[in-house]
C-alpha positions in Angstrom: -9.5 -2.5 -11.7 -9.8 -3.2 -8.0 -12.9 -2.9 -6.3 -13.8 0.9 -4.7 -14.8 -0.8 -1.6 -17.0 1.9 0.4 -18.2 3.2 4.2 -21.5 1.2 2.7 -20.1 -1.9 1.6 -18.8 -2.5 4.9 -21.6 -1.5 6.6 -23.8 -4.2 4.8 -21.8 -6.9 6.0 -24.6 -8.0 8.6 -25.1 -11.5 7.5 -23.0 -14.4 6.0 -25.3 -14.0 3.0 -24.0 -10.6 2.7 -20.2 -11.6 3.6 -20.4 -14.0 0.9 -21.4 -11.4 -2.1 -19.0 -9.6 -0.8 -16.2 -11.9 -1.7 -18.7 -11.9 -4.9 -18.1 -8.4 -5.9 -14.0 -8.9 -5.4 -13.8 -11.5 -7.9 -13.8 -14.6 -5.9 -16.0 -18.0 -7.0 -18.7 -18.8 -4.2 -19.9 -21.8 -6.3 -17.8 -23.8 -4.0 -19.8 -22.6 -0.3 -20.3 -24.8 2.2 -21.4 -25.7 5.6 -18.2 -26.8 7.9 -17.6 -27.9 11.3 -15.2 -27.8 13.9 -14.6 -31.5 14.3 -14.2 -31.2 9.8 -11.7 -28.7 10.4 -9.7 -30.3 13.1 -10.1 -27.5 15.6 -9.4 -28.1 19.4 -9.0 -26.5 22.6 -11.4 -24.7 24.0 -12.0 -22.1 20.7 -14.0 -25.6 19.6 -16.6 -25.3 21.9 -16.9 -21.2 21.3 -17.4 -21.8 17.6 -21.4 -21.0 16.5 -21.2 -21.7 13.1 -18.6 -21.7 10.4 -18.5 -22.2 6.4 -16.3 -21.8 3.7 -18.2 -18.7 1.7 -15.6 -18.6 -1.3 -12.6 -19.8 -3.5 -9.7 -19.0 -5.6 -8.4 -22.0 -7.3 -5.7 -22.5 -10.4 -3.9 -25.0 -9.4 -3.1 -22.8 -6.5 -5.6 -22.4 -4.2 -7.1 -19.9 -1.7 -10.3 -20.1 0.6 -12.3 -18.2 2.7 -13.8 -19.3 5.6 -16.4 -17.4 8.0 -16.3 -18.3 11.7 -19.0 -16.8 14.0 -18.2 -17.6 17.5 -20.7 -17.5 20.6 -18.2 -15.6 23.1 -18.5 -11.6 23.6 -15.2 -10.7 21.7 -13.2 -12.4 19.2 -9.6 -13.1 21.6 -6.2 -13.6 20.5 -6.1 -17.4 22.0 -8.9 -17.8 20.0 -7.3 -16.9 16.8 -4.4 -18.5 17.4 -6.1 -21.9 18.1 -8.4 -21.7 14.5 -5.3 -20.9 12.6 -3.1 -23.8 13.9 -6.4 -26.1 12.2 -5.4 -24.6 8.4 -1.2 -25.2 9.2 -1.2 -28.2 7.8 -3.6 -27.8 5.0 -2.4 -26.8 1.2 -2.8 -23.3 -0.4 -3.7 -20.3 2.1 -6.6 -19.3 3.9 -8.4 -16.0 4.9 -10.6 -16.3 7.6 -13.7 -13.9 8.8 -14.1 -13.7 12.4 -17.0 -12.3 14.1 -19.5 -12.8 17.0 -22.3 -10.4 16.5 -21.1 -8.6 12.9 -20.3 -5.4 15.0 -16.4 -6.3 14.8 -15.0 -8.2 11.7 -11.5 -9.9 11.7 -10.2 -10.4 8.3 -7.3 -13.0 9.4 -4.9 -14.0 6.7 -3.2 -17.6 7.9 0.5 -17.2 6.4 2.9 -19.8 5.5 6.5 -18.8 7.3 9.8 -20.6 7.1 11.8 -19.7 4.6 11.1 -22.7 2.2 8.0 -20.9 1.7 10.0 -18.2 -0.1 11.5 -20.6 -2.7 8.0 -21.3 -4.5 8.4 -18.4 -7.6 5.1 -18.2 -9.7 6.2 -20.1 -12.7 5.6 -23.3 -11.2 2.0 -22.4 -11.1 0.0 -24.8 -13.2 2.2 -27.5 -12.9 1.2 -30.5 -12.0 0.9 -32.2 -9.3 0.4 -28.4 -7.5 2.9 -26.8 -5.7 2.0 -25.1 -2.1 3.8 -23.1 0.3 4.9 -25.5 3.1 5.9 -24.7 6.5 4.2 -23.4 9.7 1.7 -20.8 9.8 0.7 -17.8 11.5 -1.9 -15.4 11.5 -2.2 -11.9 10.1 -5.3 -9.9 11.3 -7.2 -6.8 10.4 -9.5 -5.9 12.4 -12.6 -4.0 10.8 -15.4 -1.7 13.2 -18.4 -2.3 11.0 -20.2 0.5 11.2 -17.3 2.9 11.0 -14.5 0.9 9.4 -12.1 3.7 8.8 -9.6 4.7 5.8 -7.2 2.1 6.5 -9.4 -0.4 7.0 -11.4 0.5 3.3 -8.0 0.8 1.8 -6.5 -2.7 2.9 -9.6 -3.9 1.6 -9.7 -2.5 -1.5 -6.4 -4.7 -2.0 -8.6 -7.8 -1.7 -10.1 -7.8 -5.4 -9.3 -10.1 -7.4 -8.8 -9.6 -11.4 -10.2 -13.0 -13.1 -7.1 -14.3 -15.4 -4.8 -13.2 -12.7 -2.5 -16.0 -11.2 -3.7 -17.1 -7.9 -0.4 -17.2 -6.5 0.9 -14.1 -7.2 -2.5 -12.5 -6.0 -1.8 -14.6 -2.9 1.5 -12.4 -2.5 -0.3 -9.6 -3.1 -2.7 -10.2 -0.3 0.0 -10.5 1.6 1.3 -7.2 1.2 -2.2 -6.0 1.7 -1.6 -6.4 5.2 1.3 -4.0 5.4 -0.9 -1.9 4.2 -2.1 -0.8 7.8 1.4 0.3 8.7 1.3 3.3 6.1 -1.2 5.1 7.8 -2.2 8.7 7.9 -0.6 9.2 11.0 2.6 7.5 10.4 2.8 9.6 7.3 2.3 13.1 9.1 4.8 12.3 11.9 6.5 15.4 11.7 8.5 15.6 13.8 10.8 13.3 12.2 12.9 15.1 10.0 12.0 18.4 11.6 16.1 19.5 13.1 17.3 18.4 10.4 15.1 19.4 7.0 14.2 22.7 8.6 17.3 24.0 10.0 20.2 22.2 7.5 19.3 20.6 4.0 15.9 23.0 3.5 18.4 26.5 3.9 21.1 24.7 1.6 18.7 24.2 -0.8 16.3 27.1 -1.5 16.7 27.0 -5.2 15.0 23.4 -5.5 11.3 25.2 -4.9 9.9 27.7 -7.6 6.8 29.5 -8.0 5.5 30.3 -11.5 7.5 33.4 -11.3 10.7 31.5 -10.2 10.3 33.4 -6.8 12.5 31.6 -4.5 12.6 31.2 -0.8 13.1 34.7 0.9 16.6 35.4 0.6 17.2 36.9 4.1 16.8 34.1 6.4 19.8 34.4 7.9 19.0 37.8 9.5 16.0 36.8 11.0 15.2 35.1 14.8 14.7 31.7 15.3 11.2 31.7 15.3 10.6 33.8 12.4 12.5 31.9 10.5 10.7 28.4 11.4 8.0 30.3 10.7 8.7 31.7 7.1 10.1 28.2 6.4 7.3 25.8 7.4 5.1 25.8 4.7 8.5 24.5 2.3 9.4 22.4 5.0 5.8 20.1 5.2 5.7 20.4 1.1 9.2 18.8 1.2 8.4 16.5 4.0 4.8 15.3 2.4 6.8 15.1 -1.2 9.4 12.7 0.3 6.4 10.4 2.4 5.4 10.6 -1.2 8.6 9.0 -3.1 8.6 6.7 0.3 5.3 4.8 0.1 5.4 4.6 -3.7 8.7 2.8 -3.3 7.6 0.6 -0.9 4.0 -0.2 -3.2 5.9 -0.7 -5.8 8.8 -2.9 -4.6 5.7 -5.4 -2.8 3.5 -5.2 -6.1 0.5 -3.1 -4.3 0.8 -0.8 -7.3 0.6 -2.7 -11.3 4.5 -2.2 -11.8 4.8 -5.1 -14.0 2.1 -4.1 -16.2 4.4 -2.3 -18.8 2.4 -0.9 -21.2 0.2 1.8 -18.3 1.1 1.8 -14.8 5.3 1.1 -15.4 5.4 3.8 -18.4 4.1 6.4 -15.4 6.0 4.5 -12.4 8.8 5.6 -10.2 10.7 2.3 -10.9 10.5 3.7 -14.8 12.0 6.9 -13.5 14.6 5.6 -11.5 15.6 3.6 -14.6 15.9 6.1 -16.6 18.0 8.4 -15.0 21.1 5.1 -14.2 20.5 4.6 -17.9 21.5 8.6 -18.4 24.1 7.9 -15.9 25.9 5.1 -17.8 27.5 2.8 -15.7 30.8 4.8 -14.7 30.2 6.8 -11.3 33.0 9.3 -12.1 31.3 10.0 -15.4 27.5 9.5 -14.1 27.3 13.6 -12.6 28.7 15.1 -15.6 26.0 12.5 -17.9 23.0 14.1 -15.6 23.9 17.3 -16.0 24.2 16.6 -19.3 20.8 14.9 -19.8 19.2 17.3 -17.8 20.2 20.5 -18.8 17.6 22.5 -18.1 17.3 23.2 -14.3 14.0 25.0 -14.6 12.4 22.1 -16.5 9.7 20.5 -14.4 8.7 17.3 -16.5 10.0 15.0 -13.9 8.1 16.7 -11.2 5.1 16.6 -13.2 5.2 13.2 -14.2 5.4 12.0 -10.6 2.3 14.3 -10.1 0.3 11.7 -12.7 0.6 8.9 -10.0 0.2 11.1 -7.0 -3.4 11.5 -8.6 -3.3 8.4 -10.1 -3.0 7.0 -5.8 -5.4 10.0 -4.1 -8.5 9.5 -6.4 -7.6 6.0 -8.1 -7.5 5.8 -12.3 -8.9 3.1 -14.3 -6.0 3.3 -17.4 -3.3 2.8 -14.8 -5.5 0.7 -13.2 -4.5 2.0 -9.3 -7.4 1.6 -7.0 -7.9 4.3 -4.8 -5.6 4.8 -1.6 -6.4 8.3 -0.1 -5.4 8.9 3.4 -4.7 12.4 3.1 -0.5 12.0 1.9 -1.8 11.7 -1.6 -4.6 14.7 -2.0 -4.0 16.6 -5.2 -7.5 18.4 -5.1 -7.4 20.3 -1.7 -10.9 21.9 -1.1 -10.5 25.7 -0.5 -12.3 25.4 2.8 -10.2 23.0 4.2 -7.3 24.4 6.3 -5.8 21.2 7.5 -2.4 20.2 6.9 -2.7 18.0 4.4 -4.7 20.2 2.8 -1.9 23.3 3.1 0.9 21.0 1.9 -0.9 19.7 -1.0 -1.6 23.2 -2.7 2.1 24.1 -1.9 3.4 21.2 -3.9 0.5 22.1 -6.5 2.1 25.4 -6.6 5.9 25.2 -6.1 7.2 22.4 -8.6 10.9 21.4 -8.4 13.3 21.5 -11.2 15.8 18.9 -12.8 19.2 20.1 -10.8 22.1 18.5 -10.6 21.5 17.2 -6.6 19.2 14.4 -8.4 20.0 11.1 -6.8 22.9 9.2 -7.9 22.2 6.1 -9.0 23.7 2.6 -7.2 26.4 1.0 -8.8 25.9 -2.4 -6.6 26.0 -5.4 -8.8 22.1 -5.2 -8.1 19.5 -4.3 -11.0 17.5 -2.5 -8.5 
């Protein structure tokens, strides 16, 4: 289970001591620590004169290797030429590297140094273990989060939270997941509740066409005279199913984007896969056969009852699984607000108002269920 990395746990990070059990608690070996130098490491340019101190503080080796270095450097602010010049030292170097970056512990740059070209992409995990080891070649360049210490922020906690590493696990496909850690970032709260990005055409077209999708218990459906009312009243009367439909399809969205880059346990078959999207979409192209003009009249067939919510359901286990984490499926915690299945009655925020629609409403099998592709891809 990955680590639930806290407000506190980043807070402690005040020392290299405390850096360095904190690399503990995710799983990496520290046995291996070490004072380092600049001149050891090969650094130049002027970044070789800012550097204050440095050490590797941890390891992941199996053949395939990852280590961590800490850099503390004597100027005010960590800068970008700075980076750059630290990382071009490990681009040469075998296995990957994350570096910590700071100058007085108030700012913390986690900085990933990634391999690039595209023989990096040929290396597949089964060569693991062979030997002599196999690394990722190629130039590198660095990825950076940037962490405020005392107030490190959701997306920071959750990027982080991505850094814990299960002992047994293969080094190198932990080092891909790392990787995706980093896109983490990009599926922000914000970037989720943007609105205004399918507002014209949600609200006013596909919403309207399809009022029968959203039920109460009582299979009361959206108000039936929309058409007779203005503009703004019907906005109005439509914006609560508009932000549940809009927060359910973020929701689909960032799933298939976790699971396509491994940040959710998709390959563990027997808990997170049995509950997964991916297991879902399969299912339904196996109902669907593999003729298109017969896969409709196959979904209609498999789903027969429209009012039947076990789908929708189902896809409500991992939506809680992802807002408060779950040890059996083994998902760490993501949060953010998209995911919240337990709105607190006192909260009136938007998140909070979509989440007890979608609590509420649930949406039937129908027969406007995605088709499924018929590409010569297995995805």
């Amino acid at each position: 289970m990955p680590q639930d990395i806290t407000n506190k746990d980043v807070q402690a990070l005040s020392s290299p001591d405390q850096i360095t059990s904190f690399f503990l608690n995710l799983g990496y070996d520290i046995d291996a620590h070490t004072l380092s130098s600049v001149g050891a490491l090969g650094i130049r340019g002027d970044s070789s004169h800012a550097v204050k101190h440095v050490e590797r503080i941890a390891r992941l080796d199996d053949g395939y290797s990852i280590e961590v270095y800490l850099f503390q450097l004597n100027a005010r602010s960590v800068t970008m030429t700075a980076k750059k010049e630290i990382s071009r030292a490990f681009r040469d170097r075998s296995g990957d590297y994350l570096l910590v970056l700071t100058t007085d512990y108030k700012q913390l740059d986690f900085m990933l140094v990634e391999r690039s070209n595209a023989e990096a992409g040929m290396l597949q995990k089964e060569v693991v273990g062979m030997q002599p080891p196999i690394h990722r070649v190629g130039g590198a360049y660095p990825r950076f989060l940037t962490v405020n210490r005392s107030n490190p922020g959701d997306v920071a906690l959750r990027v982080l939270r991505l850094f814990s590493y299960t002992r047994g696990q293969s080094v190198f496909d932990y080092s891909e997941r790392l990787r995706n850690a980093y896109d983490v970032a990009y599926w922000s709260e914000e970037y989720f509740n943007n609105r205004a990005l399918f507002s014209g055409y949600y609200l006013k077209e596909r919403l309207p066409e399809e009022r029968e999708e959203w039920r109460k218990p009582d299979n009361k459906l959206l108000p039936e005279d929309l058409d007779d009312l203005d503009e703004k009243e019907r906005d109005s009367r439509l914006k609560p199913y508009f932000d549940g439909t809009l927060t359910f399809l973020y929701r689909l969205l960032f799933l298939l984007y976790a699971e396509s880059r491994n940040l959710l346990p998709v390959r563990e078959t027997d808990t997170y896969y049995q509950r997964s999207l991916e297991k879902l979409k399969q299912d339904i192209k196996e109902k669907a056969g593999v003729s298109e003009a017969d896969a409709p009249g196959k979904i209609r067939s498999a789903y027969k009852d429209t009012t039947s919510t076990a789908l929708y359901d189902g896809l409500q286990v991992v939506f809680r699984a992802v807002d408060k984490g779950d040890k059996d499926l083994n998902v760490p915690i993501y949060n953010g607000g998209l995911f919240m299945t337990e709105p607190h009655e006192l909260d009136m925020s938007a998140e909070a108002e979509a989440a007890r629609f979608l609590l509420v409403h649930k949406m039937g099998a129908t027969t406007t269920l995605i088709r499924p592709s018929y590409s010569t891809s297995n995805a």
